[in-house]
C-alpha positions in Angstrom: 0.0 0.0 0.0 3.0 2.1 0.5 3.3 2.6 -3.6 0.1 2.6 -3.7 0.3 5.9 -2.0 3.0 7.1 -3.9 1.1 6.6 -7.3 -1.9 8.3 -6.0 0.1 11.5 -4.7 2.4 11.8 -8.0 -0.9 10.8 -10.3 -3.4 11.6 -8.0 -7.3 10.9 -9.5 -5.8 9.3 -12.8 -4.7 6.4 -10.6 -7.7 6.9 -8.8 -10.1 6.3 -11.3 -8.0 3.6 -13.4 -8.4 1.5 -10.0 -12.3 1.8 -9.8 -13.0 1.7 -13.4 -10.9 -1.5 -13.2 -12.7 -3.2 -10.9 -16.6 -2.5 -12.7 -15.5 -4.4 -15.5 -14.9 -7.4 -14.0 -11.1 -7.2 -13.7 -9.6 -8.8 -10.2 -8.3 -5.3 -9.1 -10.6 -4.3 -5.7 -10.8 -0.3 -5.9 -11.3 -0.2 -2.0 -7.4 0.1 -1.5 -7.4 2.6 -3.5 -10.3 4.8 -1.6 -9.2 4.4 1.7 -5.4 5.5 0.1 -7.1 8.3 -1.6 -8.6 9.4 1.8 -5.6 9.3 3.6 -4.4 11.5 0.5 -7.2 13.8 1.5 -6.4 13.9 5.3 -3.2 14.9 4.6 -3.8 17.1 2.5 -2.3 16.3 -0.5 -5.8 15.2 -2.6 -9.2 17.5 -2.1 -12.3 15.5 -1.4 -13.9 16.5 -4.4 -11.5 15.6 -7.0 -11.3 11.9 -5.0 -14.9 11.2 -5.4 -16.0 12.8 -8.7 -13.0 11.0 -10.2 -14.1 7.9 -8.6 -17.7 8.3 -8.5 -17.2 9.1 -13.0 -14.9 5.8 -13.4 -17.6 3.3 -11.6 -20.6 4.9 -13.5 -18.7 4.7 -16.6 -17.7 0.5 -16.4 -21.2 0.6 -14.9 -22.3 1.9 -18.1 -20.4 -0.5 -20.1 -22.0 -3.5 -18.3 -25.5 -2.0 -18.8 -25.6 -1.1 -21.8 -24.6 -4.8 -22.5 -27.5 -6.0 -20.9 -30.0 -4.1 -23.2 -28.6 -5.2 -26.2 -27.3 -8.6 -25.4 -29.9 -10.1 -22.6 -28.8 -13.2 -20.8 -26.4 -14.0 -22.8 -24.2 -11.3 -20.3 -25.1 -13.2 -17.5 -24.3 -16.2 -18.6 -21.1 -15.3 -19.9 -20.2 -13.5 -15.8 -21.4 -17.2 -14.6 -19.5 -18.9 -16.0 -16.2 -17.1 -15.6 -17.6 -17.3 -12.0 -15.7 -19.7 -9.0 -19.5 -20.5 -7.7 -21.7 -20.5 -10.8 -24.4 -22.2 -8.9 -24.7 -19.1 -7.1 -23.2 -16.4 -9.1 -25.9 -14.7 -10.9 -29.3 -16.4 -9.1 -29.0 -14.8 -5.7 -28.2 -11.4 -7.4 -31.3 -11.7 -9.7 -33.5 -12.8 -6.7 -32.5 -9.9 -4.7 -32.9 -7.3 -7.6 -36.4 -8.7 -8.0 -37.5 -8.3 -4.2 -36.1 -4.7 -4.2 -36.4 -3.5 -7.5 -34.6 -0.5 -8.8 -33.9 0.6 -4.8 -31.2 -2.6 -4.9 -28.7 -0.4 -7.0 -28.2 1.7 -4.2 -26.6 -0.7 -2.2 -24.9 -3.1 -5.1 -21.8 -2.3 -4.7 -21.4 -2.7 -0.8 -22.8 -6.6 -2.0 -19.8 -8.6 -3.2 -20.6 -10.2 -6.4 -23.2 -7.8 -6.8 -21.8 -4.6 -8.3 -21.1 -6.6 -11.1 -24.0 -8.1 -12.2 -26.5 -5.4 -10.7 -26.0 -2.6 -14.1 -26.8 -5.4 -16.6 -29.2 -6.9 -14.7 -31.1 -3.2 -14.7 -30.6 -3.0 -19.0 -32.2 -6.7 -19.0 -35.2 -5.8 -17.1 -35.4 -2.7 -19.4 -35.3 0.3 -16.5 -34.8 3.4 -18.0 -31.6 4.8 -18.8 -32.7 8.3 -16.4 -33.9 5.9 -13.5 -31.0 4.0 -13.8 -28.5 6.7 -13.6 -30.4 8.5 -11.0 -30.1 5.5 -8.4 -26.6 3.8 -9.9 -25.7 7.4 -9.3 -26.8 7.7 -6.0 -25.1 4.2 -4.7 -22.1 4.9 -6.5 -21.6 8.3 -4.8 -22.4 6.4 -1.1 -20.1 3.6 -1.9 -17.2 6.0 -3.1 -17.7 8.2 -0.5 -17.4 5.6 2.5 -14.3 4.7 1.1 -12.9 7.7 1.2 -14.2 8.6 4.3 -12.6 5.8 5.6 -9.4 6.4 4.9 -9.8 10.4 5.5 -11.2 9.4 9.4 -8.3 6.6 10.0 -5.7 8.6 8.2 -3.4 8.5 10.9 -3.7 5.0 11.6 -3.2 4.0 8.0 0.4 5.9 7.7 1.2 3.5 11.1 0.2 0.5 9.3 2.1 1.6 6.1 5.5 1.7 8.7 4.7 -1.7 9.2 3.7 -3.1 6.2 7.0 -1.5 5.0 8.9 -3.9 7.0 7.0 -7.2 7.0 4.9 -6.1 3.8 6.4 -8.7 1.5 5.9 -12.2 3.5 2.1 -11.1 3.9 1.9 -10.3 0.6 3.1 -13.5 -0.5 1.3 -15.3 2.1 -2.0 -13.6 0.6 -1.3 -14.6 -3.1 -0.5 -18.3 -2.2 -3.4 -18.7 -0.2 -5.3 -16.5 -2.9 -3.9 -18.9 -5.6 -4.8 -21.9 -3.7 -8.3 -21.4 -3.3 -9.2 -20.5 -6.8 -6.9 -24.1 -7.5 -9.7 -25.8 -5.2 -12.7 -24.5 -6.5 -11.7 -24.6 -9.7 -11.0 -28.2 -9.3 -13.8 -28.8 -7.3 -16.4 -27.4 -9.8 -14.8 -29.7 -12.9 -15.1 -32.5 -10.6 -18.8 -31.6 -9.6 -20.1 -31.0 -13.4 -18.0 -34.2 -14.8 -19.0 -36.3 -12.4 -22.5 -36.1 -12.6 -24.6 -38.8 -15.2 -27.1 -36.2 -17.2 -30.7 -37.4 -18.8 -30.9 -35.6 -22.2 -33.8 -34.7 -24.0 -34.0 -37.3 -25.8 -34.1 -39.2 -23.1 -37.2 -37.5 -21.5 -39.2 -37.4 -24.6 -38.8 -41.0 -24.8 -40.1 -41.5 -21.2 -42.9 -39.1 -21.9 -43.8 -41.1 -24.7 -44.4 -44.5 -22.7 -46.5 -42.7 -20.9 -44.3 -41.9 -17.5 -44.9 -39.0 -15.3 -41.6 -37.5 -14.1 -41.5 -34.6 -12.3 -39.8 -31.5 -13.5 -38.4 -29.1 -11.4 -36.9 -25.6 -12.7 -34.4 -24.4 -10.1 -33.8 -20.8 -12.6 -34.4 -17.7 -10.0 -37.6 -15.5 -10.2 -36.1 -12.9 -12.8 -35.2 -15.7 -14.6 -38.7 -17.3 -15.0 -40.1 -14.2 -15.7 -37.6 -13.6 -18.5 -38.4 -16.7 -20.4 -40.4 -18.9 -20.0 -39.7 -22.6 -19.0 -40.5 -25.8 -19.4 -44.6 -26.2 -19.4 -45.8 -27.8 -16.1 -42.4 -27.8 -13.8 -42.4 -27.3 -10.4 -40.8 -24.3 -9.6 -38.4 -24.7 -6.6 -34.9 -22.6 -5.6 -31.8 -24.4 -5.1 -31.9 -23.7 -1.5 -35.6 -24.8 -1.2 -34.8 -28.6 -2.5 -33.8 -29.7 0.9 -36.9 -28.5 2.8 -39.6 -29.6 -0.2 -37.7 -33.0 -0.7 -40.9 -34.6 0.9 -43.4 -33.2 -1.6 -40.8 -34.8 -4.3 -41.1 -39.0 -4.9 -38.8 -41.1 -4.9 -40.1 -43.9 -7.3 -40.3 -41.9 -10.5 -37.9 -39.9 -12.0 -37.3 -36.3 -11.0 -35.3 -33.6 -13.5 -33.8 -30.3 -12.4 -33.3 -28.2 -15.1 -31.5 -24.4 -15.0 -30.0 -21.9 -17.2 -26.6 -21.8 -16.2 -23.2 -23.1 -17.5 -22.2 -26.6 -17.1 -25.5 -27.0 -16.0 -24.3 -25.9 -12.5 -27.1 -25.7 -10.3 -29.0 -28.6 -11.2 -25.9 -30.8 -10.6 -25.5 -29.5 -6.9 -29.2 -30.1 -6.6 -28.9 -33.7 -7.9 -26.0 -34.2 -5.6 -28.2 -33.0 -2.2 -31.0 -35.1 -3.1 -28.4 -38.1 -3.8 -27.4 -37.4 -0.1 -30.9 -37.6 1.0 -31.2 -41.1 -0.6 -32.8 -39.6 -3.6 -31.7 -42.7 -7.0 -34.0 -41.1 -9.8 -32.4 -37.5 -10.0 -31.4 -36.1 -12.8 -29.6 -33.3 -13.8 -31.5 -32.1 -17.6 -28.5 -32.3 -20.0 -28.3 -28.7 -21.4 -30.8 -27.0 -19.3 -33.5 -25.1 -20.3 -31.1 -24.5 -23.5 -31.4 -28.0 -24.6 -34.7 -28.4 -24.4 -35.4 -24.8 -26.6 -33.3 -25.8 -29.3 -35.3 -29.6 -29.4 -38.2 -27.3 -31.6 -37.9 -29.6 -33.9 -38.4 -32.7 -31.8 -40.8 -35.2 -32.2 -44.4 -34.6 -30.5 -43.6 -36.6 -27.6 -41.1 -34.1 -26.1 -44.0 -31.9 -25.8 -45.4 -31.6 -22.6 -48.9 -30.6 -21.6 -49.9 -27.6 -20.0 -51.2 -29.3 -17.1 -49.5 -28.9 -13.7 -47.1 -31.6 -12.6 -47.5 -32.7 -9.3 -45.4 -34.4 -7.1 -46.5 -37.3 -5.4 
């Protein structure tokens, strides 16, 4: 953090604003450093408050822009390119949606105190198709909070910081490598642990269900998308809508001698994989993760009739 400082009081806002804009477009750079440095800058005198949070506040809304912008004209597709670069993609973009559906436009005040949030949260808002004046008033107004805590932060605890930069000075390099090898180890892990989860796993294709559907079996469907989601696009006719973390707690309403399918929507087929594996654990032997997802089973148009489900509610036993 030391050169960190130094950068900011030759460059000042340039550096300032390189950091934030960094980190709203996805890159692993956090800007927080860099605000609480800024406002240690400002306590001492050597930045002005305004320049550090119009500088900031203008690089966020700009990679903000970027990302929702993106959203209007691409649609899920930009979510499901973020989930899948994602370390947990059974979670990465579902919660988020959920959330900005309970609160509405009111959620992009807070997104970027939410990790994993400020991210998704501005094409999100260009999905749902808010308006480009509503979205800048309240991405404006949480942008201007978030940047100004930082700052704040480091303004109030300026004198503390420059004791922790003497000792960081002196022991500075054995934490830092500490931090990157266990940084570099955890990303091994869950990168490993995620191929293992989605390889691991025996999917029924479509195929497979039409031909069921044909002899004249009832399986039960279950569509583990989020709200947004399901509202976006619709699914496949009669599933039983369920979340991921509701599986668990509605496993009695689900039977255990017919065949049950979770679909999603999401790379590798990610969340209906950890939901086959919960139910597995609950002595569930007929769960099945749908090949594909909701994907699959859209591009089977031209499928015989017996993919073709009917209308009619499914359910469970």
């Amino acid at each position: 953090m030391n050169e960190m400082l130094d950068f900011l009081t030759q460059h000042g806002s340039l550096v300032l604003a390189a950091a934030v804009f960094a980190e709203q477009i996805g890159l692993p750079l956090p800007a927080l450093p860099f605000l609480i440095a800024a406002g240690a800058l400002v306590g001492a005198g050597q930045m002005t408050a305004g320049v550090a949070l119009v500088s900031a506040a203008l690089a966020a809304m700009a990679g903000d822009q970027a990302w929702f912008e993106l959203g209007r004209r691409r649609g899920r597709q930009v979510l499901n390119w973020l989930c899948r670069i994602s370390l947990e993609p059974t979670s990465c973009v579902r919660r988020t949606e959920d959330f900005f559906s309970r609160h509405g436009v009111r959620a992009l005040i807070v997104a970027k105190f939410v990790p994993g949030f400020s991210t998704i949260a501005p094409p999100l808002a260009g999905i749902v198709g808010l308006s480009v004046p509503q979205y800048l008033l309240f991405n404006g107004l949480g942008t201007v909070l978030w940047a100004g805590t930082g700052i704040g932060l480091g303004w109030i605890f300026s004198d503390q910081v420059e004791q922790a930069l003497t000792i960081s000075a002196q022991i500075g390099p054995t934490i830092g490598l500490t931090l990157i090898a266990a940084a570099l180890s955890y990303v091994g892990y869950k990168a490993a642990h995620r191929y293992r989860m989605g390889d691991g796993v025996p999917r029924m294709t479509v195929r497979q269900l039409a031909d069921k559907l044909a002899a004249g079996e009832q399986p039960v469907i279950v569509d583990l998308r989020s709200l947004a989601a399901r509202q976006q696009e619709p699914g496949i006719p009669g599933a039983v809508s369920l979340a991921l973390e509701e599986l668990v707690a509605h496993q009695h309403e689900l039977p255990r001698d017919r065949d049950v399918i979770l679909y999603c929507a999401c790379p590798r087929d990610a969340s209906s994989v950890e939901g086959v594996l919960r139910l597995r654990k609950l002595g569930f032997t007929r769960v099945w993760p749908l090949a594909g997802g909701l994907g699959a089973w859209n591009a089977a148009a031209n499928a015989p009739a017996a993919v073709q489900l009917s209308d009619r509610q499914i359910v469970p036993a």
